[in-house]
N, C-alpha and C positions, 0 to 999 in steps of 0.2 A: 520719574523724570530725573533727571540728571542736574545737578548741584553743578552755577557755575563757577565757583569757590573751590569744592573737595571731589570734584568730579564723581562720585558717589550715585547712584540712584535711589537718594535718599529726601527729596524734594518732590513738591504738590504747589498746586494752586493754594490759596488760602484765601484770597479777596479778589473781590471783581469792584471797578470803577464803581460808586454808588449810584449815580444816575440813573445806571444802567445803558449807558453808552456803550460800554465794550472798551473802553480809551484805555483802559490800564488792565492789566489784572499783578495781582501780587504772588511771589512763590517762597517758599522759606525750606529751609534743610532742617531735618531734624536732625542731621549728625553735626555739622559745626554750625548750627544755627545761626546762617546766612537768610536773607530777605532781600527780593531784589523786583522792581518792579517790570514790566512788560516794555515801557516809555522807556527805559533809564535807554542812554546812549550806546553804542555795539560794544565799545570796551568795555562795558559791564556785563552785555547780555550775548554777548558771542566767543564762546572757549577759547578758540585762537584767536582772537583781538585783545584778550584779556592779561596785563599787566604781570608776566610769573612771579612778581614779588610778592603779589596778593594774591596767588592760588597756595591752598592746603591739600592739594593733592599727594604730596610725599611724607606731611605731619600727621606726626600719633598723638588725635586731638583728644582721645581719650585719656593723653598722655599730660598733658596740660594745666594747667591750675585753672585758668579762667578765658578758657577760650576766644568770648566776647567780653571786654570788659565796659561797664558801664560808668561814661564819665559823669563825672561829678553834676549836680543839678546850677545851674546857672543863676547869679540871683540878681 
């Protein structure tokens, strides 16, 4: 499947809605370690709707220090 972040086909399913509704499913890139759910809105989940300031399509993410960074915990 196609990364809608590094356009890569380096993404999968990973979670389905827990109910078992079918209402979401979840996908994650294993190259720039994107997540994005089925629900989110088109500018997330549709390539050409999608914000080019937030595509890593042309980044050498293995170039990177810390691709995803995780913020701080909230207290």
């Amino acid at each position: 499947m196609i990364c809608v972040r590094c356009l890569r086909d380096t993404a999968g399913k990973v979670a389905d809605a827990p109910d078992g509704s079918g209402a979401w499913e979840v996908y994650y890139c294993e190259r720039c370690n994107y997540s994005w759910r089925s629900s989110e809105e088109e500018e997330i989940t549709v390539i050409e709707k999608r914000d080019p300031e937030f595509q890593l399509d042309k980044t050498a993410i293995e170039s990177l220090l810390n691709p995803v960074p995780v913020p701080p915990i909230r207290k």
